[in-house]
Biopython code that builds the backbone (N, CA, C, O; Angstrom):
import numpy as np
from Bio.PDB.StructureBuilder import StructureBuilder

atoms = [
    (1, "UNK", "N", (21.481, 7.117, -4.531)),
    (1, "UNK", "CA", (20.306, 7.248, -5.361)),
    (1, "UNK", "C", (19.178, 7.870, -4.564)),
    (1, "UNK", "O", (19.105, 7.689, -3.348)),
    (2, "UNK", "N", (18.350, 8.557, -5.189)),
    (2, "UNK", "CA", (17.329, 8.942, -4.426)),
    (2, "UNK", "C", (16.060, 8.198, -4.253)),
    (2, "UNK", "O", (16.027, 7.168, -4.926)),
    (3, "UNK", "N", (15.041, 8.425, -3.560)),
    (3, "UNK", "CA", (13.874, 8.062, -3.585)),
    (3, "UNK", "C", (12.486, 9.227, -4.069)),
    (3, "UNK", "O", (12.159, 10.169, -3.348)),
    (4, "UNK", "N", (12.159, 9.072, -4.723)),
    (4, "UNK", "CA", (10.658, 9.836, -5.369)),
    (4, "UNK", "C", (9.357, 9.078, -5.022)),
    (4, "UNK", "O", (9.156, 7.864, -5.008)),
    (5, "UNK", "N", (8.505, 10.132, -4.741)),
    (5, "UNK", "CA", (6.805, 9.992, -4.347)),
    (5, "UNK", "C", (6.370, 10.622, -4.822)),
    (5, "UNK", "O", (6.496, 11.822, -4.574)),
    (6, "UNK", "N", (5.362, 9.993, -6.088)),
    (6, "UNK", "CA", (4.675, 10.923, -6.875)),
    (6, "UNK", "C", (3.212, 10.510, -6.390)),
    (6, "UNK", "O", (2.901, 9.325, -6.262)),
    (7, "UNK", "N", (2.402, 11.478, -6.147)),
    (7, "UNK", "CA", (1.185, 11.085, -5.252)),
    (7, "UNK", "C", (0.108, 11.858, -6.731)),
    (7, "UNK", "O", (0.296, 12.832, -7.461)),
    (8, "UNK", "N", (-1.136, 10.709, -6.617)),
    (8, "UNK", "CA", (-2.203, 11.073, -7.639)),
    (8, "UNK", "C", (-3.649, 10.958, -6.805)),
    (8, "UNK", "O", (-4.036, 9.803, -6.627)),
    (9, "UNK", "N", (-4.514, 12.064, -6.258)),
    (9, "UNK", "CA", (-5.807, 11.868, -5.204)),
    (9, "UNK", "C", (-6.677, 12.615, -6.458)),
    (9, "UNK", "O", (-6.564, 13.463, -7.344)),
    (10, "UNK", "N", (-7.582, 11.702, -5.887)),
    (10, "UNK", "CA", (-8.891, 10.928, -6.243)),
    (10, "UNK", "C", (-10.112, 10.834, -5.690)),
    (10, "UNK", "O", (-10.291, 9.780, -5.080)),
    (11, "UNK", "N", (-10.952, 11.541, -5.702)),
    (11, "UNK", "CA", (-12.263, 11.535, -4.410)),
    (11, "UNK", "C", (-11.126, 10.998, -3.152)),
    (11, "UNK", "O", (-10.191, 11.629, -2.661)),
    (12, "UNK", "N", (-11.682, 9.360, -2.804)),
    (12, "UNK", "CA", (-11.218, 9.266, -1.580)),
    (12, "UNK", "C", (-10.487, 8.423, -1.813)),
    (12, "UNK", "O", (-10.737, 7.480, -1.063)),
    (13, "UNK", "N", (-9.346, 8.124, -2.730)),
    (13, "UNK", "CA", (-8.577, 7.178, -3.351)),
    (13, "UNK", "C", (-7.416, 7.801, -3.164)),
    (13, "UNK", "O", (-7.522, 8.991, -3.460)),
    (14, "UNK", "N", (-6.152, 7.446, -2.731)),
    (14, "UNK", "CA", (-4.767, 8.109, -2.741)),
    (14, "UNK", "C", (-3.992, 7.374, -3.365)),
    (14, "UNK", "O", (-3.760, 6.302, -2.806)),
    (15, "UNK", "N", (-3.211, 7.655, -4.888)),
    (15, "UNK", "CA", (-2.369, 6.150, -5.440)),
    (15, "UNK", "C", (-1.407, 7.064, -5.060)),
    (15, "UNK", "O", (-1.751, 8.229, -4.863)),
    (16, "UNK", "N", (0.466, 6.511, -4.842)),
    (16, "UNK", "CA", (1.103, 7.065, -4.696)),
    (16, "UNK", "C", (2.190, 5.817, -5.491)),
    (16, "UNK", "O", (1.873, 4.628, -5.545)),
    (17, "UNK", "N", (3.324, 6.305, -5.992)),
    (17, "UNK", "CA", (4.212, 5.356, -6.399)),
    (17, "UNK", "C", (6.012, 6.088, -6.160)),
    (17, "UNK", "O", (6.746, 6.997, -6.547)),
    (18, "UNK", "N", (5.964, 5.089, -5.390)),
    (18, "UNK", "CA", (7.350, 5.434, -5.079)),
    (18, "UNK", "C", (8.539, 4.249, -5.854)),
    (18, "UNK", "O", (8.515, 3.019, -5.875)),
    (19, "UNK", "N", (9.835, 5.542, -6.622)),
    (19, "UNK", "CA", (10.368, 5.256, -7.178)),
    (19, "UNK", "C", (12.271, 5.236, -6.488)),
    (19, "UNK", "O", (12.778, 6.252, -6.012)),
    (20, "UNK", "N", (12.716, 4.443, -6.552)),
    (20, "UNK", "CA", (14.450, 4.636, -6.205)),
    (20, "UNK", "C", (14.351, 3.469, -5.043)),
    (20, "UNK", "O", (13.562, 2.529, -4.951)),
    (21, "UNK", "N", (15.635, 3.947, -4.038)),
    (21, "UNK", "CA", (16.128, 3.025, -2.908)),
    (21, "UNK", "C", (15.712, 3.872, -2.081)),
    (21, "UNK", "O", (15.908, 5.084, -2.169)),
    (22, "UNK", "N", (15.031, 3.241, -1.107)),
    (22, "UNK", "CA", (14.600, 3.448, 0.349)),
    (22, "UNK", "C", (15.402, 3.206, 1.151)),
    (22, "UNK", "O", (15.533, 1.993, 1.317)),
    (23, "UNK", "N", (16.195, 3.976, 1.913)),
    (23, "UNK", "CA", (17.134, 3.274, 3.002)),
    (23, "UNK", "C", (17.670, 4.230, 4.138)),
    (23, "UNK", "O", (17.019, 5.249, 4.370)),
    (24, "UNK", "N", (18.788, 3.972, 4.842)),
    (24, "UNK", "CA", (18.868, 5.022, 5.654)),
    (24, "UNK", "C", (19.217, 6.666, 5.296)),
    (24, "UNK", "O", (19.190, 7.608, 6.088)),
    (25, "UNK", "N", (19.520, 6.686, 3.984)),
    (25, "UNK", "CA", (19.529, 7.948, 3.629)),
    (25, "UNK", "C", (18.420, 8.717, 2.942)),
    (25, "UNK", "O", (18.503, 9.941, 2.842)),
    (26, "UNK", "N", (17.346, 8.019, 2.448)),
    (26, "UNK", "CA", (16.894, 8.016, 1.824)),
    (26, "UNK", "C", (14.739, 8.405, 2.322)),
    (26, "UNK", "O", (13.812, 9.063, 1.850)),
    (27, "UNK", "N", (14.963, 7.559, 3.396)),
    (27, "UNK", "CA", (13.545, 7.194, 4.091)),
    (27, "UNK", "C", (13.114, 8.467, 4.637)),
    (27, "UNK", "O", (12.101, 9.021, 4.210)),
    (28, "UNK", "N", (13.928, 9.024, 5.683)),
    (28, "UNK", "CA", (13.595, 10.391, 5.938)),
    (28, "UNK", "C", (13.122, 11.274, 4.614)),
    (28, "UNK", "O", (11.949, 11.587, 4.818)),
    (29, "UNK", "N", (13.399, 11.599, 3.825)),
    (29, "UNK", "CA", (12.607, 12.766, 2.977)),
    (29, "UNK", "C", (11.142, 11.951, 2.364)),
    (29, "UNK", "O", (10.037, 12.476, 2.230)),
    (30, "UNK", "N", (11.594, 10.258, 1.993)),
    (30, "UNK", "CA", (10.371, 9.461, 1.755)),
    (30, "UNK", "C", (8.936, 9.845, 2.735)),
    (30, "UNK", "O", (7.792, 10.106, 2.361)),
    (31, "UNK", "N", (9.611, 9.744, 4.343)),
    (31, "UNK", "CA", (8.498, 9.702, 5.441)),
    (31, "UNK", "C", (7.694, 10.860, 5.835)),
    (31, "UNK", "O", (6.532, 10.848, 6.243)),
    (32, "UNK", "N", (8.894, 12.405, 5.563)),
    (32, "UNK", "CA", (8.589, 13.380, 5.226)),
    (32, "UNK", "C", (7.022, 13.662, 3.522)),
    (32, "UNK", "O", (6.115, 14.450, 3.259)),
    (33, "UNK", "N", (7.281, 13.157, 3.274)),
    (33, "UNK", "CA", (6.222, 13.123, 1.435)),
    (33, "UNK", "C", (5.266, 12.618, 1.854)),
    (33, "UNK", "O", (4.205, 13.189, 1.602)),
    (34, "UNK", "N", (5.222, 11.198, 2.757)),
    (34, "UNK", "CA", (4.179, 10.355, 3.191)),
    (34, "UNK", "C", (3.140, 11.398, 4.417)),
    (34, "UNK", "O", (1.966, 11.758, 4.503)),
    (35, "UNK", "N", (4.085, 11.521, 5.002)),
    (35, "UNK", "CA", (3.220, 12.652, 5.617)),
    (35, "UNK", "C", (2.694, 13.910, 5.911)),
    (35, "UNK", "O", (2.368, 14.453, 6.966)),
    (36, "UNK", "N", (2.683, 14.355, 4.374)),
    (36, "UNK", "CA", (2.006, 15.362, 3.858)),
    (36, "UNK", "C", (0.804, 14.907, 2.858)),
    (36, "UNK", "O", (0.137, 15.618, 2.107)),
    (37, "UNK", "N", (0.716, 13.113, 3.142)),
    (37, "UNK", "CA", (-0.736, 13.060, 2.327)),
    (37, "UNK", "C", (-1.760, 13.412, 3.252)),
    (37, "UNK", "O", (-1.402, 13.206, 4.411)),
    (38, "UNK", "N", (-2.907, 13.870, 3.138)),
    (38, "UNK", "CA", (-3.745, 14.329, 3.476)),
    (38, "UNK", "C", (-4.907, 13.221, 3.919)),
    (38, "UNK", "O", (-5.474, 12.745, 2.936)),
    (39, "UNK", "N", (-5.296, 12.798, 4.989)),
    (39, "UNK", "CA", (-5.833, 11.219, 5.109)),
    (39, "UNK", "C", (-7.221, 11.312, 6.208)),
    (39, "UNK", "O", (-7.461, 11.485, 7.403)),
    (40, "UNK", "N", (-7.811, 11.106, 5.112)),
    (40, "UNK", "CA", (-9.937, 11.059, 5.931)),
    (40, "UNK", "C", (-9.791, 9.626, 6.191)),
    (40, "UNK", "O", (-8.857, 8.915, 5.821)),
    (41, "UNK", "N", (-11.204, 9.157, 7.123)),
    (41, "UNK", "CA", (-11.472, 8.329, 7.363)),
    (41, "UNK", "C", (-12.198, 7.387, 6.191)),
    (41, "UNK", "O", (-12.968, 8.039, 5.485)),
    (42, "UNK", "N", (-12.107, 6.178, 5.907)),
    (42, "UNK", "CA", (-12.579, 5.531, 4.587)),
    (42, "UNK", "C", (-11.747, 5.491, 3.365)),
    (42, "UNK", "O", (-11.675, 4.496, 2.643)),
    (43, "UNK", "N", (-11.123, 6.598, 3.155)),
    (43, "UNK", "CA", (-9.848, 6.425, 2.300)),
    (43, "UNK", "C", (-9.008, 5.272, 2.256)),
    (43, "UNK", "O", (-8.643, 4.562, 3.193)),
    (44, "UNK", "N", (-8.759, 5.185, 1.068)),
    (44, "UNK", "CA", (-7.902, 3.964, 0.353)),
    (44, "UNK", "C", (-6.606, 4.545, -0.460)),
    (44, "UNK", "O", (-6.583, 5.036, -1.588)),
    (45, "UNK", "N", (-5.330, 4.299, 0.641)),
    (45, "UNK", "CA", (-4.129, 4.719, 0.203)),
    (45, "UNK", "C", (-3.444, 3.409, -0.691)),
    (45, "UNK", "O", (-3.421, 2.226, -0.353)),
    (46, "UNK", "N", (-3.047, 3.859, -1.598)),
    (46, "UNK", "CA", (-2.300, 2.676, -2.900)),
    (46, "UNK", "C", (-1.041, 2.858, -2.879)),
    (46, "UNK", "O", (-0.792, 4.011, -3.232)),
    (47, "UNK", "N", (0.187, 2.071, -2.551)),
    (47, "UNK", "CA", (1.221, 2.319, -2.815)),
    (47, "UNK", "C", (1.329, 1.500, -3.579)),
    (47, "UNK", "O", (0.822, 0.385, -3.451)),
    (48, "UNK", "N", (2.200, 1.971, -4.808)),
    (48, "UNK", "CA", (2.790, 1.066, -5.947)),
    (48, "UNK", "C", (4.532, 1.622, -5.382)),
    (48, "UNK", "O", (5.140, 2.668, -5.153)),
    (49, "UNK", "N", (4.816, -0.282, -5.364)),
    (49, "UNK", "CA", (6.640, 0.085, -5.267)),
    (49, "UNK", "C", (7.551, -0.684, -6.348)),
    (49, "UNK", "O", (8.608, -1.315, -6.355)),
    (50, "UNK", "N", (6.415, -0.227, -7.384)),
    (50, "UNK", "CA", (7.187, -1.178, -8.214)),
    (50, "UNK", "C", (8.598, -0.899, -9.058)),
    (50, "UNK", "O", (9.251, -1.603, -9.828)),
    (51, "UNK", "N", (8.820, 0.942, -8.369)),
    (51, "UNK", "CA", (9.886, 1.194, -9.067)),
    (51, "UNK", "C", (10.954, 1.279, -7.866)),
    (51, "UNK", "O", (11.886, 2.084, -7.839)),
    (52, "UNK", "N", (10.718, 0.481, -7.044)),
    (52, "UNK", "CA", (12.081, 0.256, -5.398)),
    (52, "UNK", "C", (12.682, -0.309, -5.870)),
    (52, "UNK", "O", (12.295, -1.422, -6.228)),
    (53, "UNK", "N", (14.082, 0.166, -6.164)),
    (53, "UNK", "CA", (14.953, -1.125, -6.477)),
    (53, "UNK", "C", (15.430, -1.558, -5.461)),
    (53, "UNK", "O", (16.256, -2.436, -5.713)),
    (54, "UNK", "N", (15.292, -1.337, -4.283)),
    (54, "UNK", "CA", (16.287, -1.676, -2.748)),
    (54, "UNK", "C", (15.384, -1.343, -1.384)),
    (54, "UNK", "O", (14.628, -0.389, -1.569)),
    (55, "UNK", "N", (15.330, -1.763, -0.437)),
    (55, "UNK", "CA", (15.123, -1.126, 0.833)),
    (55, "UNK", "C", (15.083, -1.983, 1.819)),
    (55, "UNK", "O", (14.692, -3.149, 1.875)),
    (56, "UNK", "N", (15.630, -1.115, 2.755)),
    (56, "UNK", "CA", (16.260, -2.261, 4.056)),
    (56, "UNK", "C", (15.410, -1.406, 5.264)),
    (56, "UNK", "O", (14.585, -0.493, 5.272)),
    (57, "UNK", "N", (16.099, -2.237, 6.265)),
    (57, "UNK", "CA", (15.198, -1.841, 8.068)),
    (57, "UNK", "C", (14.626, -0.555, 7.549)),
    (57, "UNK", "O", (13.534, -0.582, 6.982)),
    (58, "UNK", "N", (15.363, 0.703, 7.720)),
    (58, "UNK", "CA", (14.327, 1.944, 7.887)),
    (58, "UNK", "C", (13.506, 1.874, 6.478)),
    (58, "UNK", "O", (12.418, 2.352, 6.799)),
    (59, "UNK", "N", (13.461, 1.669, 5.631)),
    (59, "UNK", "CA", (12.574, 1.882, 5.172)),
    (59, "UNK", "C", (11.483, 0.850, 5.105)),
    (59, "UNK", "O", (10.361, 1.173, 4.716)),
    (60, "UNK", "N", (11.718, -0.166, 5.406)),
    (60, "UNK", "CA", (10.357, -0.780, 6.170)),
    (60, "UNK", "C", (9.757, -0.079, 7.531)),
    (60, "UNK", "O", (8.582, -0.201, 7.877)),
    (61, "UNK", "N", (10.635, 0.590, 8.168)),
    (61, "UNK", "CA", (10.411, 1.131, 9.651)),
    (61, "UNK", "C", (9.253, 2.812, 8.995)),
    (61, "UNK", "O", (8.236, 3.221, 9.555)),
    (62, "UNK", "N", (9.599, 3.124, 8.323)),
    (62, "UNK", "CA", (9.055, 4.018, 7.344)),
    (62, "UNK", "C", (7.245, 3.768, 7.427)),
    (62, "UNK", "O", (6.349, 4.124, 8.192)),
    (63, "UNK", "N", (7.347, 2.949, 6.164)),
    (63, "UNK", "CA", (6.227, 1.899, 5.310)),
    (63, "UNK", "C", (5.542, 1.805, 6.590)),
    (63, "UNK", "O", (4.402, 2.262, 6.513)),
    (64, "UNK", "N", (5.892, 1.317, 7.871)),
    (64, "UNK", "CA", (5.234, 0.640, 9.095)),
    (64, "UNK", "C", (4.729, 2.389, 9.695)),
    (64, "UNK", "O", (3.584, 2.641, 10.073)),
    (65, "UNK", "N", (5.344, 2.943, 9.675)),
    (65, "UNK", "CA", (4.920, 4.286, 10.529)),
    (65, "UNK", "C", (3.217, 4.961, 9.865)),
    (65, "UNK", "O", (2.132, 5.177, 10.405)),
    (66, "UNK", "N", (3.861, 5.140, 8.165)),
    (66, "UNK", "CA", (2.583, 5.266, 7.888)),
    (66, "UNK", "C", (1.631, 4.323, 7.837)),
    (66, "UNK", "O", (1.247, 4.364, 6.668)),
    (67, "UNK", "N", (1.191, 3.730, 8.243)),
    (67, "UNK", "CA", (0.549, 2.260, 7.784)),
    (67, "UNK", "C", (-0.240, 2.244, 9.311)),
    (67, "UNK", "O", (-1.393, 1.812, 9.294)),
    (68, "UNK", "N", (0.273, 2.653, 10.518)),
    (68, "UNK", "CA", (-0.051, 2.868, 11.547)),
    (68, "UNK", "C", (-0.606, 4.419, 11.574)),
    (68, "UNK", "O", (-1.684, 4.504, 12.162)),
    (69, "UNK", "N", (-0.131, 5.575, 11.097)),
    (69, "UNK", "CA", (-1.103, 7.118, 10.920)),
    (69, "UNK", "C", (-2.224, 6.270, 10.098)),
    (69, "UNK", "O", (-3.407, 6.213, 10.434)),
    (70, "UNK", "N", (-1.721, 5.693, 9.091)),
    (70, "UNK", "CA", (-3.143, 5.687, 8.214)),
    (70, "UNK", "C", (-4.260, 4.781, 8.857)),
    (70, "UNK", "O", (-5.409, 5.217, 8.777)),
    (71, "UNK", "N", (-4.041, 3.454, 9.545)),
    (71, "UNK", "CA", (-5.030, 3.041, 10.348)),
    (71, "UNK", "C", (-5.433, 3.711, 11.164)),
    (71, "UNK", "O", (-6.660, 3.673, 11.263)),
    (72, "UNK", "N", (-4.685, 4.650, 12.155)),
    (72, "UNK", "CA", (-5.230, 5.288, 13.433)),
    (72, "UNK", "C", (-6.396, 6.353, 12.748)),
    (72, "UNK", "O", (-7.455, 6.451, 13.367)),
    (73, "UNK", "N", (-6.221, 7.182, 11.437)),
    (73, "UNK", "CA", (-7.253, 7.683, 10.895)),
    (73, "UNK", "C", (-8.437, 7.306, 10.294)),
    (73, "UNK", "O", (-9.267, 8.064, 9.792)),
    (74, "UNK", "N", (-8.490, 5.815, 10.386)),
    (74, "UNK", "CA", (-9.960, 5.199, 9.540)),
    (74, "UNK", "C", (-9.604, 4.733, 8.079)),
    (74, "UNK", "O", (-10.466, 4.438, 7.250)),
    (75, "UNK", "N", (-8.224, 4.694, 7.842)),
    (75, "UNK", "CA", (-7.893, 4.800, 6.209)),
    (75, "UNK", "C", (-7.497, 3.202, 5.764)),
    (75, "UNK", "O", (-7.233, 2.321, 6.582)),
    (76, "UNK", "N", (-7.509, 3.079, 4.723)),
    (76, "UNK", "CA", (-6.606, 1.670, 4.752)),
    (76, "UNK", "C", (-5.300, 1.741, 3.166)),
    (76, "UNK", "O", (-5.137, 2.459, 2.180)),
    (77, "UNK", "N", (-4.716, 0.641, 3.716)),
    (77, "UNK", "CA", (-3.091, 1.036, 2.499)),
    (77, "UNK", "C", (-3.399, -0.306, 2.233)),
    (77, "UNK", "O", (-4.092, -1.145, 2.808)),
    (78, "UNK", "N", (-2.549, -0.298, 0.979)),
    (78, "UNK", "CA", (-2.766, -1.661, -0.048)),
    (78, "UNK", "C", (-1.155, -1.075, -0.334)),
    (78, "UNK", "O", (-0.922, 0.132, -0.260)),
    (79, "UNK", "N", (-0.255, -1.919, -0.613)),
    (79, "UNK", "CA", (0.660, -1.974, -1.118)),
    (79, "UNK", "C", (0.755, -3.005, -2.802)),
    (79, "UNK", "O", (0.275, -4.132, -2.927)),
    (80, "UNK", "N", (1.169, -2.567, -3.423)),
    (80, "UNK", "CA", (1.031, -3.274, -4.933)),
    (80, "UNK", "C", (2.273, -3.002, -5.843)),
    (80, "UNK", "O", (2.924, -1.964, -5.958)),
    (81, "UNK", "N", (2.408, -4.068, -6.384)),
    (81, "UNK", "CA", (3.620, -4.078, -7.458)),
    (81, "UNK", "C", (5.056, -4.269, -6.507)),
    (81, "UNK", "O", (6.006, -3.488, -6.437)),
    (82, "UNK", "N", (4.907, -5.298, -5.959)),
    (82, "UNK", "CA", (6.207, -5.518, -5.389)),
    (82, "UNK", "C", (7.227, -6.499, -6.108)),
    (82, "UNK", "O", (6.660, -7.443, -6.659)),
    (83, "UNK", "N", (8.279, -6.484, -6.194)),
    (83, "UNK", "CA", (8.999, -7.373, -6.585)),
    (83, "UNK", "C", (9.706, -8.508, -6.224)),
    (83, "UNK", "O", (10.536, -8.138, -5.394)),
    (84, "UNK", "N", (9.791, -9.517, -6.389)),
    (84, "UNK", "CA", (10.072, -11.081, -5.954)),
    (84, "UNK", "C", (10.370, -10.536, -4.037)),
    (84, "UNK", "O", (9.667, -10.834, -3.071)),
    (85, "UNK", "N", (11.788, -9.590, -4.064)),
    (85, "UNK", "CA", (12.686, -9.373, -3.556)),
    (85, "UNK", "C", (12.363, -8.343, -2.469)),
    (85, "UNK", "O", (13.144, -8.091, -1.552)),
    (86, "UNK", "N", (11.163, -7.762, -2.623)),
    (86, "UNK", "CA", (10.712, -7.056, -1.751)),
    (86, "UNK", "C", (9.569, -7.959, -0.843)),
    (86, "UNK", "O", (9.490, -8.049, 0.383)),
    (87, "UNK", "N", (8.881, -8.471, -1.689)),
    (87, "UNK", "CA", (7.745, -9.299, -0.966)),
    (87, "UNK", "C", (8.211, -10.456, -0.192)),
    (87, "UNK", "O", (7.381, -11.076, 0.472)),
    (88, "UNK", "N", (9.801, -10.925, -0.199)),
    (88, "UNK", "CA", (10.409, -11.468, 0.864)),
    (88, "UNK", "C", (10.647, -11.010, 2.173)),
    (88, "UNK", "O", (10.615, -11.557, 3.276)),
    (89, "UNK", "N", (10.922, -9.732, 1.730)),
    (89, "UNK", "CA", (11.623, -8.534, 2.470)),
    (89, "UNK", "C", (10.434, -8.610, 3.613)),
    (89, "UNK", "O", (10.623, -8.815, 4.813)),
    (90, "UNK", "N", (8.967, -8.365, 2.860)),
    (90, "UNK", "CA", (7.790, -8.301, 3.740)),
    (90, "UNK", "C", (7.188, -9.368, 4.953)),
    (90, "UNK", "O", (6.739, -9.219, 6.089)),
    (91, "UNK", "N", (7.529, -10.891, 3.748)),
    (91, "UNK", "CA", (7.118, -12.211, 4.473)),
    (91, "UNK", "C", (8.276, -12.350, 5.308)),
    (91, "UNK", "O", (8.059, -12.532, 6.506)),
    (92, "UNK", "N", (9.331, -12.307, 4.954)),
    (92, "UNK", "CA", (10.195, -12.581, 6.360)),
    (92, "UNK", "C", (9.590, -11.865, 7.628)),
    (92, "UNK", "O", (8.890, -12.350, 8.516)),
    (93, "UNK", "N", (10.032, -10.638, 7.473)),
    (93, "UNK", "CA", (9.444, -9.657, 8.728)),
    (93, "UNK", "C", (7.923, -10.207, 9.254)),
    (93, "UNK", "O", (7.747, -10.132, 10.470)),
    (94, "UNK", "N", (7.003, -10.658, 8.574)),
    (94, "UNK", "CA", (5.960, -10.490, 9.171)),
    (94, "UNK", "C", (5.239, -9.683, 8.754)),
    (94, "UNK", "O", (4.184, -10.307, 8.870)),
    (95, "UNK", "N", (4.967, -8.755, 8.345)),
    (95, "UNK", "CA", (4.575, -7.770, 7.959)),
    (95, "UNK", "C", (3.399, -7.750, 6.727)),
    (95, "UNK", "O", (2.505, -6.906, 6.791)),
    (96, "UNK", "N", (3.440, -8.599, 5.745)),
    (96, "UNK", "CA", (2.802, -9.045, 4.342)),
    (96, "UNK", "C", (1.567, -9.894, 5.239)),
    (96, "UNK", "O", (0.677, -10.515, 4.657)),
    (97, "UNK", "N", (1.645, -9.833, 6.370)),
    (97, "UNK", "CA", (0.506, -10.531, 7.798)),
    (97, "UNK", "C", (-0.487, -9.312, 8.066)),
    (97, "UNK", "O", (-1.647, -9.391, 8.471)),
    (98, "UNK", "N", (0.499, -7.752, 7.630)),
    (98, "UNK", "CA", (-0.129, -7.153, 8.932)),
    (98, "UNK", "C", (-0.607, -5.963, 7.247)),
    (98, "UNK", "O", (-1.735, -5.504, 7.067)),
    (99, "UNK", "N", (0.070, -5.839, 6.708)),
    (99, "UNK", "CA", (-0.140, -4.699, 5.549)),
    (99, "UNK", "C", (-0.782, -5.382, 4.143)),
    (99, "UNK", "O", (-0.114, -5.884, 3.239)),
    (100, "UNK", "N", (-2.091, -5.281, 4.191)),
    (100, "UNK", "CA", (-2.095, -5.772, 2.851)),
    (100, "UNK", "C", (-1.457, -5.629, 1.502)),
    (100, "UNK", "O", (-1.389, -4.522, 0.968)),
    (101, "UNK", "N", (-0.995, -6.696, 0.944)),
    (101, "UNK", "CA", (-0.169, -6.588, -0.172)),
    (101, "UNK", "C", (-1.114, -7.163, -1.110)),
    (101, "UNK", "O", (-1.750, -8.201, -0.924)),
    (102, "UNK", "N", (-1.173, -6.185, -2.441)),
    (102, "UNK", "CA", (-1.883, -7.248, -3.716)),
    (102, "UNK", "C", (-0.734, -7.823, -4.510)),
    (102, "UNK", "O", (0.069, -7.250, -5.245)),
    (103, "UNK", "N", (-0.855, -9.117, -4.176)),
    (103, "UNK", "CA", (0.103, -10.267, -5.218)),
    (103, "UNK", "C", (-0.124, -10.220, -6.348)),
    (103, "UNK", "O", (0.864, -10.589, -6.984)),
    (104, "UNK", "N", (-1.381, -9.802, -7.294)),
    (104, "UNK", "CA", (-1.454, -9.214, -8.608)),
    (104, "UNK", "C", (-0.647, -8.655, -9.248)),
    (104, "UNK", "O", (0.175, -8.228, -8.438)),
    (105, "UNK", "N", (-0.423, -8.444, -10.015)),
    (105, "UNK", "CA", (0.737, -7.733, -10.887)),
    (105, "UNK", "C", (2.079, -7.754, -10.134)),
    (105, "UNK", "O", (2.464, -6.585, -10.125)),
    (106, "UNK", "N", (2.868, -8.442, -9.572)),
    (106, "UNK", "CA", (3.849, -8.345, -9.070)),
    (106, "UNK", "C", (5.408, -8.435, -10.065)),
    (106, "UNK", "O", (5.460, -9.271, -10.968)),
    (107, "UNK", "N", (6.232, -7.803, -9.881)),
    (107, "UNK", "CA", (7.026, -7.583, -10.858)),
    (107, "UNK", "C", (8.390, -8.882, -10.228)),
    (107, "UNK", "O", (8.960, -8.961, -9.140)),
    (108, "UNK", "N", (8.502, -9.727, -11.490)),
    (108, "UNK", "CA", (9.736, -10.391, -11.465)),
    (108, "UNK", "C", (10.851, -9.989, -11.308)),
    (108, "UNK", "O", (11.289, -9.064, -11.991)),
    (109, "UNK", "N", (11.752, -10.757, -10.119)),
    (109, "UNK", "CA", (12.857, -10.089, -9.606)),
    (109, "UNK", "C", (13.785, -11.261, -9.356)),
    (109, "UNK", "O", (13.537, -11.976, -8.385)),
    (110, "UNK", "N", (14.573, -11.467, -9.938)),
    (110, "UNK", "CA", (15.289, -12.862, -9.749)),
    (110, "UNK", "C", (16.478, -12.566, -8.403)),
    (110, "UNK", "O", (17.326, -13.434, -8.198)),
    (111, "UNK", "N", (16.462, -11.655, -7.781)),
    (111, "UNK", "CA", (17.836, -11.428, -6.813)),
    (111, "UNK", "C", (17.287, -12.125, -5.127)),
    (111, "UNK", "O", (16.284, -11.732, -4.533)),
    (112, "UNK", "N", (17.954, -12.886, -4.777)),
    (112, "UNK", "CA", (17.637, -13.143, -3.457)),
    (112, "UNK", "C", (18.494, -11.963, -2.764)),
    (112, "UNK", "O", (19.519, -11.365, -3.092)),
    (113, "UNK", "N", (17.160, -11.857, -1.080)),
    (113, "UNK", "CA", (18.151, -10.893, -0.153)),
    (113, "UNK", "C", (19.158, -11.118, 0.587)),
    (113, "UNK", "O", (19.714, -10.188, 1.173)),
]
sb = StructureBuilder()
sb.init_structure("model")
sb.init_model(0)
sb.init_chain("A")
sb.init_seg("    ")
for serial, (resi, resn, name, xyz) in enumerate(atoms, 1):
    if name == "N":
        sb.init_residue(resn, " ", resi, " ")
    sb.init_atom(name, np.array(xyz, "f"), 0.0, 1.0, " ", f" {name:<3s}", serial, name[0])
structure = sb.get_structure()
């Protein structure tokens, strides 16, 4: 399956929503898309993943790369619309510590990982 990044900018607002499985085949063209957003200082990058149905190590290794460009530029990421099964994915790792996640709208996912 593939992965899609459809990116929507906004003065200094970046929403982006990524759709499919993130994984080792997959993350590379993802990380490639991610870093062709264009990123000022003060900017507010939005990821919605509410259409991931899957993603393992690299594509958290991914998620973490940009998340680190986008801090080193002054920017900040919000991740939103995660599902049961991803936001485990996050709290296990640690990570839902380090990347803000909005627990708002989070999409029901009954599958443990």
């Amino acid at each position: 399956m593939d992965c899609k990044l459809e990116i929507n900018e906004k003065e200094n607002k970046v929403m982006g929503k990524v759709n499919g499985e993130v994984d080792a085949f997959t993350a590379p063209d993802l990380r490639d898309q991610l870093l062709e957003v264009e990123l000022k200082k003060g900017m507010l990058v939005e990821l919605n993943l509410e259409g991931v149905s899957y993603m393992d190590s690299t594509g958290l290794g991914v998620i973490v790369a940009f998340y680190k460009n986008i801090t080193a530029k002054g920017a900040k990421l919000k991740l939103t619309h995660l599902s049961q099964r991803l936001q485990r994915l996050f709290d296990i790792t640690g990570l839902s510590g380090v990347i803000h996640i909005e627990k708002e709208g989070a999409v029901g996912d009954h599958e443990r990982i």
